[in-house]
N, C-alpha and C positions, 0 to 999 in steps of 0.2 A: 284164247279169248282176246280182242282187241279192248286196245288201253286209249281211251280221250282223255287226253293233258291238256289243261287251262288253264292258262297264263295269263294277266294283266299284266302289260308292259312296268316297269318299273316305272317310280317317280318320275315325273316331268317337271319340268322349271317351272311351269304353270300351275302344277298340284302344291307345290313347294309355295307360292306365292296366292296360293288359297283362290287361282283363278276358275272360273268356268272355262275350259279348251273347247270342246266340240272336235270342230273339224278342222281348227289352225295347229299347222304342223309341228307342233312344239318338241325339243329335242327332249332327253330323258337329261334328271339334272344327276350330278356327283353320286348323291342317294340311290336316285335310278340305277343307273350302272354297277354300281355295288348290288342293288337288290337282285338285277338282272344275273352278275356272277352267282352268286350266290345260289340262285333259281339254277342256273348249270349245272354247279359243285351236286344240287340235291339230286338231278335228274341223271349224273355218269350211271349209275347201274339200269339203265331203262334205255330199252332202244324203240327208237322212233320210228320210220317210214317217210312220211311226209309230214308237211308243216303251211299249215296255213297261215296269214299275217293280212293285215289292216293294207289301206295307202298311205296310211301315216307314218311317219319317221318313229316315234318313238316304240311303237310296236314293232316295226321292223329291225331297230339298232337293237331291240330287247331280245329278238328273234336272233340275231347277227353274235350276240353278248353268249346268250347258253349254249348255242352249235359248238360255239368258241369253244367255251368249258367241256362240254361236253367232246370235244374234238371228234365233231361229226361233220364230212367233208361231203359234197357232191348229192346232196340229198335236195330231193324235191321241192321247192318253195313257190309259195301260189298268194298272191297278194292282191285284195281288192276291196275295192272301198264298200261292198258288202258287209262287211266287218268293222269300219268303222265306228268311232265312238258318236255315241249319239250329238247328233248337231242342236247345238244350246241356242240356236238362231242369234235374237239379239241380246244373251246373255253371255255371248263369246267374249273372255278378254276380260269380264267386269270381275270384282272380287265377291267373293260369294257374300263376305259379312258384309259388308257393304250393301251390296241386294237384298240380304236378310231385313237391315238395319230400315232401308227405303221401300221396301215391299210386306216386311213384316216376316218373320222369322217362318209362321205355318204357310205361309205363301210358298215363301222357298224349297223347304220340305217337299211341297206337294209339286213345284217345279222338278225337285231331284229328284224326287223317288216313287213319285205315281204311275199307274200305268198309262195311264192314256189323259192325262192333262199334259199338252204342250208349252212352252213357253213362248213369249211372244216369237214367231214366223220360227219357232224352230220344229223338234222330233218329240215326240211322245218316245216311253219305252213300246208303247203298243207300235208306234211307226219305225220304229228302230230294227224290232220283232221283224216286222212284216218286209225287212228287206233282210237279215239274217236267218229267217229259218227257211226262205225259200234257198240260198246258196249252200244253207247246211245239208236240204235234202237232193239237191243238185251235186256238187263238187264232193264233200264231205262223209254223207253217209256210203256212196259206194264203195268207200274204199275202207271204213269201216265192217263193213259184210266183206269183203276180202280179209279180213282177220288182220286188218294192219294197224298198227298203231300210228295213231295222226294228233301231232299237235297244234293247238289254236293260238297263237300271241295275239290278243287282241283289246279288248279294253273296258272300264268298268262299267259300261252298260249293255254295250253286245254282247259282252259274256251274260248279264242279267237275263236281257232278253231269250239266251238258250239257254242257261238254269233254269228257267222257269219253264222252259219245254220239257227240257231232261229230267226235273225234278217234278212237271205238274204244280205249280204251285201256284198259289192263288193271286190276285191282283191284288188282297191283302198281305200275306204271307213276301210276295216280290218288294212289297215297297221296306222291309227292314233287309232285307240282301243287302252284303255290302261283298266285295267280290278285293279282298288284301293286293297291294300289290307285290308285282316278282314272287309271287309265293304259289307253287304249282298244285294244282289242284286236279288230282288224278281220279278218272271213273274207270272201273272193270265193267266190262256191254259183257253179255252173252251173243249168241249168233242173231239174237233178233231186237240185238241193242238195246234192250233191258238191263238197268243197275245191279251188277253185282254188289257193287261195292265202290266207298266213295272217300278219300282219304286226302287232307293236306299236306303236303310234305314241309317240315320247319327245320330247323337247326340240328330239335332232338329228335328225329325219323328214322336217321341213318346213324 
């Protein structure tokens, strides 16, 4: 049975500094990179196939960090802004409490974690959706139904927006998601990619 591994990139300098990123390319900070090993160390007894990744750097150095650990060489990597994190338009760069503070605290909420209220010129999770689960049924599921195991590095709203595929979950239910970062998050499919089974991997797994 094919294994789906979810990954959020590890910490970013911008997470670190409580900003909204979107789509500026912000490296993974100190935290990151360690989350990132770490996310390797859990993943050595699991092999992989192919690996999906964002156009951003820090999914990518995240992606680059576990292969590492895992000392997995020569394997397939396919990166596009498909998978991107959702674009915060003009809330790229500002500090969240900040926003909070000038916007009002349920404002902001309803900015992070709705499904389809955008923020000003940017992405809804509903717009986010609708450019991730077309590449998920393009690129990704076929090689799924090959029985291969394929991992995602990518980031905490594109992965939202295919949890809430993969899990069906409601436009209520999606807005308390919260997707950990560097922390892998493995689905058992059956042949017609139905959940077996759905498990985090932490410190105590192994």
């Amino acid at each position: 049975m094919p294994l789906l591994i979810l990954v959020r990139h590890g910490e970013s300098q911008w997470n670190l500094e409580n900003r909204f990123t979107g789509w500026i390319d912000v490296d993974l900070s100190p935290r990151g990179e360690e989350e990132a090993k770490k996310a390797g160390d859990l993943l050595k007894d699991y092999h992989i196939d192919y690996v999906f990744t964002s156009a951003l750097k820090r999914a990518q150095r995240t992606t680059d960090i576990i292969l590492e650990r895992m000392n997995v060489k020569d394997i397939p990597i396919e990166k596009d802004q498909a998978l991107n994190e959702r674009h915060y338009g003009d809330l790229q760069g500002l500090n969240k409490q900040e926003t909070g503070e000038k916007y009002g605290m349920d404002q902001l909420k309803i900015w992070r974690r709705s499904y389809d209220v955008a923020p000003p010129n940017g992405e809804s999770l509903k717009d986010t959706q609708n450019r991730v689960l077309p590449y998920y049924f393009e690129k990704i599921v076929p090689k799924l139904k090959e029985g291969k195991n394929v991992l995602i590095s990518a980031h905490g709203n594109s992965l939202r927006a295919l949890v809430m595929h993969l899990e069906n979950l409601s436009k209520e239910e999606v807005l308390e998601l919260n997707i950990p970062t560097g922390v892998p998050c493995i689905y058992e499919l059956d042949e017609n990619l139905n959940i077996l089974s759905k498990k985090y991997l932490d410190i105590n797994s192994n």
